[in-house]
C-alpha positions in Angstrom: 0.0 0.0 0.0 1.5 3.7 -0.7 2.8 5.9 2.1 -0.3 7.2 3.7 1.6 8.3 7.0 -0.3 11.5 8.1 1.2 13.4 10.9 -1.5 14.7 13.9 -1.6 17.9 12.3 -2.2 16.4 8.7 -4.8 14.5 9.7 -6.7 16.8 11.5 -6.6 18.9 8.5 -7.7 16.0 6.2 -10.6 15.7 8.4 -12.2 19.0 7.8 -11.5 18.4 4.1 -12.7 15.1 4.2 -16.1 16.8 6.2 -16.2 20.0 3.3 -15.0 19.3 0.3 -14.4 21.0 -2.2 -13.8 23.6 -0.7 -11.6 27.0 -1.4 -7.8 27.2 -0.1 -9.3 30.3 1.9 -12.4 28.3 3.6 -9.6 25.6 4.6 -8.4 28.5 6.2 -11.1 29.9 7.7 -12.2 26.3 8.5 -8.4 25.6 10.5 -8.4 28.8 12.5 -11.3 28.1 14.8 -10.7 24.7 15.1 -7.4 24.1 15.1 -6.1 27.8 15.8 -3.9 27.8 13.0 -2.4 30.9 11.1 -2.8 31.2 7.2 0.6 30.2 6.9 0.3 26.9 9.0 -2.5 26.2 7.3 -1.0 26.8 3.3 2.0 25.3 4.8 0.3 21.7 5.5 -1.6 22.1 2.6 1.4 22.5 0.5 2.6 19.3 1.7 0.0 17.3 1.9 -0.4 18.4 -1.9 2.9 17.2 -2.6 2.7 14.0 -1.2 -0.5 13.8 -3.3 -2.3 13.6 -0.5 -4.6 16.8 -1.4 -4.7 18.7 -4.9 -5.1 21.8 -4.9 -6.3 23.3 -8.1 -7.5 26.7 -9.2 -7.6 27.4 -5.4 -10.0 24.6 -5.1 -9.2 21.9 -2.6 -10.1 17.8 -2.6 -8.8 14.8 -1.2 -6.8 12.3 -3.8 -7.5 9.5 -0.7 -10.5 8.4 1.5 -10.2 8.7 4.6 -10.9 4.8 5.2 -7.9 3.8 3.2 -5.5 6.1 5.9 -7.6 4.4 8.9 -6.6 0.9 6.9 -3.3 2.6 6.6 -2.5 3.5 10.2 -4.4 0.6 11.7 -2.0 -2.2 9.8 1.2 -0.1 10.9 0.0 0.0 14.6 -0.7 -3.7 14.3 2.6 -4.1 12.6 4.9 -2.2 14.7 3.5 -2.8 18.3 1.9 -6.3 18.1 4.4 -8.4 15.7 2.0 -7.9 13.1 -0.5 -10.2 15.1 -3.8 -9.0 14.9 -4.7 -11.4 17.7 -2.7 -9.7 19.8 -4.0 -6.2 18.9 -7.4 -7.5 19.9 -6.2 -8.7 23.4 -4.4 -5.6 24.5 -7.5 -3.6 23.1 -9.9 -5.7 25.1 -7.5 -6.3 28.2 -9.5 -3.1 30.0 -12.4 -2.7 27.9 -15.8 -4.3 27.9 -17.9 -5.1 24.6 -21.2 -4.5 24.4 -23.3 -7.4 22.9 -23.8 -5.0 19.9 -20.1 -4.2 19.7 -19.4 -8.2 20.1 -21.8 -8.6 17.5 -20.5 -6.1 14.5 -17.1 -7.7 15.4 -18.3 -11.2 15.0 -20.1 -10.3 11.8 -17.0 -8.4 10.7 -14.5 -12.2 11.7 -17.0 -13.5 9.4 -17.5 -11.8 6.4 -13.4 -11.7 6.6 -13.2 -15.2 6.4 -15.5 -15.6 3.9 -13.4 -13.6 1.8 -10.8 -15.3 2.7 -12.5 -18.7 1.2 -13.4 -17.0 -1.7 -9.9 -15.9 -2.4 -8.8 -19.7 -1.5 -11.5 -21.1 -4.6 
């Protein structure tokens, strides 16, 4: 998968892009300074990267996202899983659950989700 390592401060301003685009540069700015008190500069200055990493475009002053934000989440999730577990997902799961409880509806979506994963799984096998 590409390089979709986003820094805090990227992301936060790829989420109020993700919320509003398109949008203008100038409403990213406008956007940014109340929620993340940034200066026009920080702002343009993120942007600017983000564009170069092709991350954002930014055309005619119009900006949209070249990537969803699911496919950062599947990004960031596999590199957590990758560099603090051993890549074992199993593992993941048991430090994540160690302190926390499930509700039956979150045991449920998960066991739906171990499901539908290894029927694609079997599929892939056929």
């Amino acid at each position: 998968m590409e390089e979709l390592k986003l820094y805090d401060a990227e992301y936060r301003l790829m989420e109020i892009v993700w919320e509003l685009e398109p949008l203008s540069s100038t409403e990213l700015y406008k956007a940014c300074l109340p929620r993340l008190g940034w200066k026009k500069s920080t702002t343009y200055t993120v942007l600017r990267k983000l564009c170069e990493r092709r991350i954002l475009k930014n055309e005619n002053s119009i900006v949209v996202s070249l990537v969803k934000r699911e496919d950062v989440q599947r990004y960031e999730s596999q590199a957590v899983v990758d560099k603090w577990f051993d890549r074992s997902l199993p593992r993941f799961v048991a430090a994540f659950l160690d302190e926390k409880r499930l509700s039956e509806e979150e045991a449920e979506e998960l066991k739906q989700l171990i499901d539908a994963s290894r029927r694609r799984g079997e599929e892939e096998g056929k």
